[in-house]
TORKEMAR-100819 format. One record per residue (C-alpha): x negated, y negated, z. Coordinates in steps of 0.2 Angstrom, whole numbers, always signed. Layout:
TORKEMAR-100819
PT / east / north / up
PT / X / Y / Z
...
***
This chain:
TORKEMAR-100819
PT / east / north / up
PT / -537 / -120 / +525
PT / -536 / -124 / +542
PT / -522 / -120 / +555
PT / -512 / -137 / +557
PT / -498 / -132 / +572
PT / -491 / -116 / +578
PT / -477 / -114 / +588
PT / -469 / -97 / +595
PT / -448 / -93 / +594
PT / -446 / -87 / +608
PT / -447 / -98 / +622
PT / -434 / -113 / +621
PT / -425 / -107 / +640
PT / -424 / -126 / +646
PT / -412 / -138 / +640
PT / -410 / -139 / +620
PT / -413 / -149 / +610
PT / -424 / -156 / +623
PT / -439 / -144 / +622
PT / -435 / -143 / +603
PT / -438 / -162 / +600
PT / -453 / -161 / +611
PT / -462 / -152 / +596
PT / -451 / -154 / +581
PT / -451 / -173 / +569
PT / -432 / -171 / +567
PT / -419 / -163 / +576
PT / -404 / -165 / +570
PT / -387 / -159 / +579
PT / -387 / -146 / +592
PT / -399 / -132 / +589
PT / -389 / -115 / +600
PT / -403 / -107 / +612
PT / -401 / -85 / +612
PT / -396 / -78 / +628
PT / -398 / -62 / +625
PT / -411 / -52 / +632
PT / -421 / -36 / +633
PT / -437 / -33 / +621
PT / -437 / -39 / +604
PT / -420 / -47 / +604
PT / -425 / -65 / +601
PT / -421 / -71 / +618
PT / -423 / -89 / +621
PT / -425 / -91 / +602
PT / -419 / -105 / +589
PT / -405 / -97 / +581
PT / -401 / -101 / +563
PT / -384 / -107 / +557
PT / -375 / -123 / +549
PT / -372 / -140 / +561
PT / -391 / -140 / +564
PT / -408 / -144 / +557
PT / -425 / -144 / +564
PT / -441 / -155 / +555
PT / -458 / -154 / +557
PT / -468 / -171 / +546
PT / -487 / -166 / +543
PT / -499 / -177 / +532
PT / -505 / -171 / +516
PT / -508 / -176 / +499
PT / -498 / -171 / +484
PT / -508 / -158 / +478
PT / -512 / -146 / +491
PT / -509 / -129 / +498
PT / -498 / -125 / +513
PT / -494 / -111 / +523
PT / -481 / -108 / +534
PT / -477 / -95 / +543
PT / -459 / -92 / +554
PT / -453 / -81 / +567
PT / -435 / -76 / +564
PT / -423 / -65 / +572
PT / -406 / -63 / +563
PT / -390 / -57 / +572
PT / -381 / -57 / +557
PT / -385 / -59 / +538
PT / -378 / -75 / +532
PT / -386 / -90 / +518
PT / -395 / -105 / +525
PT / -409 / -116 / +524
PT / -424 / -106 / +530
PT / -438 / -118 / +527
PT / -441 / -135 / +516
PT / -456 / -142 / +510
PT / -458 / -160 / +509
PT / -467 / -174 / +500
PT / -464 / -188 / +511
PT / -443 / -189 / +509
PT / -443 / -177 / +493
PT / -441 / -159 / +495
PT / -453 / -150 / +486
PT / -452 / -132 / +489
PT / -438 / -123 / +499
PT / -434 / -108 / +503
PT / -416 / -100 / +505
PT / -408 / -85 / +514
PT / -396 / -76 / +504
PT / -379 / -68 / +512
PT / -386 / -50 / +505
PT / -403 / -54 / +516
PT / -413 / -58 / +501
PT / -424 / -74 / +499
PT / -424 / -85 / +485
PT / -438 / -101 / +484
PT / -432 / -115 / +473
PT / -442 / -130 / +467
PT / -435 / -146 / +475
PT / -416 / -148 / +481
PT / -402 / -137 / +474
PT / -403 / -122 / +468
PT / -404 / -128 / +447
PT / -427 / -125 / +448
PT / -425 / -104 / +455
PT / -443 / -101 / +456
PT / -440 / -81 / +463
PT / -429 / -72 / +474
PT / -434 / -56 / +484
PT / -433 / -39 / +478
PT / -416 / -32 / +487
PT / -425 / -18 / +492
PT / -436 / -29 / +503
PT / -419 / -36 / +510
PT / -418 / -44 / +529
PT / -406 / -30 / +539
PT / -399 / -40 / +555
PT / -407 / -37 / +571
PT / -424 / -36 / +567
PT / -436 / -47 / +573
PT / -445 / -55 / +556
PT / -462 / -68 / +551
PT / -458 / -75 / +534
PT / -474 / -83 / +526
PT / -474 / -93 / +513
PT / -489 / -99 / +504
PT / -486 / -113 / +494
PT / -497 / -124 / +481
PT / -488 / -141 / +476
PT / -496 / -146 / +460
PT / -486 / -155 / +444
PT / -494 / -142 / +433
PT / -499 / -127 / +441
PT / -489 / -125 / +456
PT / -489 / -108 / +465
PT / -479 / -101 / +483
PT / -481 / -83 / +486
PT / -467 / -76 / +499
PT / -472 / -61 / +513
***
């Protein structure tokens, strides 16, 4: 397994989307830039919430493994879309933050194929700076994603 593209979450200051399109496949809406500052406050940082998305397309075949890894910093606890996985157009994996901080990884769209959700002892609290991995195998028959 090789490194395919890295990208830091902290460093988005100039005019956004601009710099986010730059690196990103899709960017879809109007991505909100963090102002705030001091140490480990996510300043200059994506911030999650609804109106926007953010892609990145890589080439692979259909049975692989991926890792991903994404820097996070919540201000607040609320669901969304964390990260997708997909095959061409189709989503094959995704994974979903919870309004109670937990994450839940579901096979393809909607939330009918739950694969897992994490312990809510392990809950994300709000301010607090995060790296979600997600190692993920995309197989028809013996699929796996491990979540850290």
């Amino acid at each position: 397994m090789s490194l395919l593209w890295i990208d830091g979450f902290d460093h988005y200051a100039g005019p956004a989307p601009n710099d986010i399109a730059q690196k990103y496949t899709t960017v879809s809406g109007t991505p909100t830039i963090s102002t705030v500052t001091g140490i480990r406050t996510g300043r200059a940082c994506i911030l999650c919430g609804s109106g926007f998305g953010i892609q990145k397309t890589f080439t692979g075949n259909a049975n692989a493994r991926y890792y991903v890894g994404v820097g996070v910093f919540f201000p607040v606890i609320s669901a969304c879309e964390t990260i997708q996985l997909l095959d061409t157009s189709t989503v094959q994996v995704h994974a979903k933050l919870n309004a109670d901080g937990t994450i839940s990884v579901y096979r393809a769209t909607g939330t009918a194929n739950l694969l897992g959700t994490t312990p809510l002892a392990n809950a994300l609290q709000v301010n607090v700076n995060y790296f979600i991995e997600l190692d993920v195998t995309i197989s028809a028959t013996a699929g796996t994603v491990t979540v850290k």
